[in-house]
N, C-alpha and C positions, 0 to 999 in steps of 0.2 A: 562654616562660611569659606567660598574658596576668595584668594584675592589674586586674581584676576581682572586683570584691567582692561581688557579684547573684550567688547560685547561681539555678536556673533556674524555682525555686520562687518565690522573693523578683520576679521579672518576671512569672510569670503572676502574682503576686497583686496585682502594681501596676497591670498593664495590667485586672485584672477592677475594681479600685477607680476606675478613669479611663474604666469604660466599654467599652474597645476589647480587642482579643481579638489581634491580632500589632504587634507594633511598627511593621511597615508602613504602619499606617493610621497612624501619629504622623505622614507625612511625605506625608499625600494630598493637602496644600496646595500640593506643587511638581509642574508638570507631568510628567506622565510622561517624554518625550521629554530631559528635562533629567535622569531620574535614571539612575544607573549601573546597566548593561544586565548587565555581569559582574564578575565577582571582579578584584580590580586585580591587575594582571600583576606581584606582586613575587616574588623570592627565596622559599624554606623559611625558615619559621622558626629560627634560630639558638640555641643554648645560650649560655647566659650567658658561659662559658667560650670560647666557638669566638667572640663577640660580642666581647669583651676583647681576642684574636687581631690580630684587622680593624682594631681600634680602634688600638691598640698601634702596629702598622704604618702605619697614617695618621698620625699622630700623628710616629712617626721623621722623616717626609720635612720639618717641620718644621724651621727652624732657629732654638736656640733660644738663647740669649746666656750661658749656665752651658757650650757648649760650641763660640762662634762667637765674634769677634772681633769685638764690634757697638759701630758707630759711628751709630747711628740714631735723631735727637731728631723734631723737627719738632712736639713737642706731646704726646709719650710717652719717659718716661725711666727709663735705667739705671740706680739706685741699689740699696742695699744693704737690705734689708729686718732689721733684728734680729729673733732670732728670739723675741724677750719679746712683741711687736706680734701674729706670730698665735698665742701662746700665750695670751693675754689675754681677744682676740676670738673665742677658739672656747671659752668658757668660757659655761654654757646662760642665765646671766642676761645675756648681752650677745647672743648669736647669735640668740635666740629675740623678742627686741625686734624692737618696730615702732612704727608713727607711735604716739606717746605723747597719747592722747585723756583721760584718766586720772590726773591726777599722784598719787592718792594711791597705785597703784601703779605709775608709772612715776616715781619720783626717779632710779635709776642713769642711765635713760636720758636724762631731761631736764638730771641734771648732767653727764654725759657730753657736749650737745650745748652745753648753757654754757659750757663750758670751751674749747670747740673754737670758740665765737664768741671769745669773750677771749682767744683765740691768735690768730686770725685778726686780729681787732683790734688786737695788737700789731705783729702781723707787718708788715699795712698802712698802720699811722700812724691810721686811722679810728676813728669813735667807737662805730658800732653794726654787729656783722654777722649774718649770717642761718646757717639750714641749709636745706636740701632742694634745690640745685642738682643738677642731672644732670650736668654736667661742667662746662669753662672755657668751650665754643661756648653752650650754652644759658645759660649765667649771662652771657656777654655779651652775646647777643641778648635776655636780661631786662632789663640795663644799658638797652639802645636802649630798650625800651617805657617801661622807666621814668623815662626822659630825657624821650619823647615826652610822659608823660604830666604830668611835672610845666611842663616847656615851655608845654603848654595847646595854642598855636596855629602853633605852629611844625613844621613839619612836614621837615625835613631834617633828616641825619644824615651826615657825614663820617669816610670810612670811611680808617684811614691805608691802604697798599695794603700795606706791610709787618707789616701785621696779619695771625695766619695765615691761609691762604684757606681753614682750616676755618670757622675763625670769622665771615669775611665770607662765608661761605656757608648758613652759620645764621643770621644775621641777616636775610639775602636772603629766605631761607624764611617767617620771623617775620612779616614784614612782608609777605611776597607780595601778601596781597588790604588792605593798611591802605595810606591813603594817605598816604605818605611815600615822598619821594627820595631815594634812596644815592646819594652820589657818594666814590668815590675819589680820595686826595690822591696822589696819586704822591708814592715815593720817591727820596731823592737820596744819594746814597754809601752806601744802607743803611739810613735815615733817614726819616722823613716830611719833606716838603722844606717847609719852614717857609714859604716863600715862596709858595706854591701855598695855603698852609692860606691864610695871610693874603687870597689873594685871593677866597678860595673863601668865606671866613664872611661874614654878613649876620646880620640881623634875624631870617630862620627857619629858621636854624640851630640845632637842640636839643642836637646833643649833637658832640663827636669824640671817635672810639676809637683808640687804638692800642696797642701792646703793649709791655711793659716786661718782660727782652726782648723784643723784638720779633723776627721771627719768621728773622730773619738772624741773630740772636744778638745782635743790637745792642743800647745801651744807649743808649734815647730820651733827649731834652731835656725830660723833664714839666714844668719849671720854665718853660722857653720856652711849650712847644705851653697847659699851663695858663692861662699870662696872655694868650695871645691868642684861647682859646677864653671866658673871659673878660669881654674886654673886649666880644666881640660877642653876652654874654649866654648863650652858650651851658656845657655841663657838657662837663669831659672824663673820660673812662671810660679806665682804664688794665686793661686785660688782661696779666695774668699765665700764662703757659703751663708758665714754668719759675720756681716757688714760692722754689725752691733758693735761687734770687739776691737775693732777699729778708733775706738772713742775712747779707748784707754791704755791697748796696749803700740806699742812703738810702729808706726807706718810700716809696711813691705817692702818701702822705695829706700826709704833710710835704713832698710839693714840687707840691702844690696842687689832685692829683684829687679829682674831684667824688666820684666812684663807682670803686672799686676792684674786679677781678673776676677769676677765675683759676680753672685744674685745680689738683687738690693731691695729684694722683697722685702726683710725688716723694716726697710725706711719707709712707714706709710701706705702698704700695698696688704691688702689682707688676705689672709689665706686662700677662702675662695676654693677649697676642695682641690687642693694645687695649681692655681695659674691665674692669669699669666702672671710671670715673672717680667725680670727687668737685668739683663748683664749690663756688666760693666766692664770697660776694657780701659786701660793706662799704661803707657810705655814712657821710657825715657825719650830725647830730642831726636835723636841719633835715627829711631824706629818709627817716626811718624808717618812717613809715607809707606811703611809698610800696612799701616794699620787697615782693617778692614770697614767695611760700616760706613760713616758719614762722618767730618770735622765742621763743627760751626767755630766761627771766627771775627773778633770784632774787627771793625774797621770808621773809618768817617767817612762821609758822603759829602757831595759838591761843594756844600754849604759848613762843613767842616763837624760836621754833627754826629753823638755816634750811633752806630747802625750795625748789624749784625749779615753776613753773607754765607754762606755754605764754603768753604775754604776748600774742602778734600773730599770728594767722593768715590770711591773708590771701588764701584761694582760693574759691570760691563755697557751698565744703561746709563752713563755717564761717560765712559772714557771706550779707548781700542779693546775689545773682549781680552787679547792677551795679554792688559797689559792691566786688568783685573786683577784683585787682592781675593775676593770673596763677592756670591752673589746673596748676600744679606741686603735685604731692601725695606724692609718695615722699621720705622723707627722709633717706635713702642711709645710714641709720643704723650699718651695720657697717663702711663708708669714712670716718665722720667719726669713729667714734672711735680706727680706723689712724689716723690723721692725728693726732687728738688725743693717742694713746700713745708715736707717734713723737716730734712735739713734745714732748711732755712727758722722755719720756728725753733727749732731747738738751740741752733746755735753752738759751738764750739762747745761750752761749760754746759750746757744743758746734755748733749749729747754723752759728754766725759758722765755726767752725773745719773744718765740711764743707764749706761755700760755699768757704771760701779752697781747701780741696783742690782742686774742682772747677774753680775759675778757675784757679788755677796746673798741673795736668795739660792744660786745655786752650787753653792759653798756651805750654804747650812744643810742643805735636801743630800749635799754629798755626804757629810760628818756625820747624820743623822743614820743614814740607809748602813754605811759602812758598816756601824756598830751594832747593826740589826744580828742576829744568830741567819745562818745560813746565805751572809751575802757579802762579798768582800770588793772591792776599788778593783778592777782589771790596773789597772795604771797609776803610777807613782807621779805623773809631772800635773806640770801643772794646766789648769782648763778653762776653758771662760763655756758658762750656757748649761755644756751638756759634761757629761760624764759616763763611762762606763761600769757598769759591775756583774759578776758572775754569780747567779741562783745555783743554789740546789736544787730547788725545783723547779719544773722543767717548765721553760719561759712560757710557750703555747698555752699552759693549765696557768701557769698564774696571771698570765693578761686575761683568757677566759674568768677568770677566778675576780680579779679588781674590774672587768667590765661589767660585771653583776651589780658593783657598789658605785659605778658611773664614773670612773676613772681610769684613764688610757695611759697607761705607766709606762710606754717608751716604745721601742722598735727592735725587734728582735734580731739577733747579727748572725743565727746559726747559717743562715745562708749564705750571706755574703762574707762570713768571717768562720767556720767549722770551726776553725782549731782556738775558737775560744771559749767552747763549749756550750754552757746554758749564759750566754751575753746578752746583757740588755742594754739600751744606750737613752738614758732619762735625762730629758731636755726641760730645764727649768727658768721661766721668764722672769719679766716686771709683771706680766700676769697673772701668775700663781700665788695665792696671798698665804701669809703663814700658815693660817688653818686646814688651805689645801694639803700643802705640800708635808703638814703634820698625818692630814688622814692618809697620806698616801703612804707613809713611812708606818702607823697605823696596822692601815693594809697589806701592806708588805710582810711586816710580820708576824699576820694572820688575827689580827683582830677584828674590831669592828671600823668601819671608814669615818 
């Protein structure tokens, strides 16, 4: 069925009003030679029903974690979605929302995105946060510009290397044609190697990022890496991948980051085969109007009443083009208020009390795996979610080997990590119930699942 709304009356009377007489002539501007000589070689058109069939069946050969035994972080995670979250969001004054240009009729939405800053805000330890991130990779590659930019003349940025290499690959991109140098700090047991940062900072150094946790599961020194990033004038930028651990270990803002940044897919956004996502961005007082994206802001109206207004926008379709931060303009409005309805139901102690689930299920899958024969902890500190460990056998054969038993045992690091040989990086939720994360362990050591 095509859906097409022109019957064939509605076209000739278009094409008479334009002058021209077949639609052909619309397209005399492109050489002949370049335009298509015949009909494209597809399929019969299908019924919607025979179309559902095809679909359906593509769709099974998927595997999907309501019916696999999935151990798979790396910067997308398994959690539990309540089902109040998309009952909420698919109600017609929330779903039908967009960028709020408007406030006299956009309050739900503008308070909707306030509240989701003043969670974030708490969450971080920071004083002001934004909306309209595309995910955690774009919101920390906004972090670098906006590092760059308050820096002035500095022009390096210090990438930790246990930052995930989504993220130092989106910044790569950001910056491609600006002139700025990426350098990598290598890590050490897991770590950014404090030693290496030390050497690496000078005078035109803007910013260092690294991830809290960081992309091993580890749980950075921001305390440390903060006062030496510091002392050489520069900002440090703490990327959040996994929001979760937020709920129990000490804020980014309270142990001395500049710029706070993160996915907030955990909070209420379900996997979804990767996307969308949802960043998040928080700076201290000082950085607000450097921020990119959009500020919502309470205020009172005539009648003294309160009321919410777009405070800061900061892209070129609002203000002078040069005097633009970023041209981010989507403001991912029906992720931020999942995140915001999530946090909201859970609440302060509900949230601390998921976190602790999540460290302690994957704190038993670490103890357990470790004492397996042929597999030992890459790393000594400590982790919240995920963890590393080095096989004997060779990673590729033994995910082949546990996908037979319907179980996705982790993500493999020989690429993005060589030098640590057969690595695998197993991410364990509130989702995994002990019997999983027993056959996976099981599995592991070559038995039955």
């Amino acid at each position: 069925m095509r859906y097409l709304p022109h019957t064939e009356t509605d076209i000739r009377q278009m094409l008479e009003t334009i002058g021209v007489t077949e639609i052909d002539e619309l397209f005399s501007g492109i050489p002949e030679p370049c335009r298509l000589q015949a009909p494209l070689d597809l399929p019969p058109a299908l019924s919607e029903s025979e179309s559902m069939t095809i679909l359906r069946a593509l769709a099974e050969q998927n595997a999907k974690v309501s019916e696999w035994d999935c151990f798979l972080g790396g910067g997308a995670y398994n959690h539990f979605v309540p089902a109040v979250v998309d009952h909420l969001v698919s109600r017609s004054e929330f779903y039908t929302a967009y960028t709020p240009y408007q406030p006299e009729i956009s309050q739900g939405t503008l308070q909707a995105i306030f509240e989701f800053q003043t969670m974030i805000c708490q969450l971080t330890g920071m004083d002001v946060a934004n909306a309209s991130m595309y995910d955690g990779a774009s919101a920390c590659a906004e972090a670098v510009l906006l590092a760059l930019r308050v820096g002035r003349k500095r022009n390096k940025v210090l990438l930790s290397e246990a930052l995930p290499p989504q993220y130092r690959e989106t910044i790569a991109t950001y910056c491609r044609y600006l002139e700025v140098e990426l350098i990598e700090v290598p890590q050490q047991d897991g770590v950014t190697d404090q030693a290496e940062l030390a050497a690496l900072l000078d005078d035109q150094v803007a910013a260092v990022a690294v991830g809290y946790p960081n992309y091993f599961g580890q749980i950075e020194d921001l305390q440390a890496l903060a006062a030496a990033a510091h002392a050489a004038g520069a900002k440090l930028i703490s990327a959040v991948a996994e929001p979760m651990a937020l709920g129990m270990f000490k804020a980014p803002g309270e142990l001395g980051a500049d710029v706070v940044v993160g996915e907030g897919q955990s909070f209420g956004i379900p996997l979804s085969f990767g996307g969308p996502g949802i960043g998040f961005f928080a700076v201290k007082q000082k950085d607000m109007r450097a921020l990119p994206g959009r500020l919502v802001g309470e205020t009172v109206d005539l009648d003294g009443k309160r009321g919410f207004v777009l405070t800061l926008a900061t892209r070129e379709q609002h203000i002078r083009r040069e005097k633009a931060t970023s041209n981010i303009c989507s403001n991912q409005g029906m992720c931020t208020l999942m995140v915001g309805i999530f946090l909201a139901l859970h609440g302060k102690q509900g949230l601390r009390k998921l976190a602790e689930l999540n460290y302690a299920k994957a704190a038993y899958a670490k103890q357990q795996i470790a004492a397996l024969d042929g597999f030992e902890l890459a790393f000594d500190g400590e982790t919240f979610n995920e963890f590393v460990v080095t096989c004997k056998e060779s990673v590729a054969d033994l995910q082949q080997r546990l996908e037979k038993e319907g179980i996705l045992p982790g993500i493999s690091l020989i690429k993005d990590y060589p030098e640590l040989g057969n690595g695998l990086l197993i991410c364990v939720t509130e989702q995994n119930s002990r019997e999983q994360i027993d056959r996976l362990v099981s599995a592991l050591a070559g038995g039955e699942a």
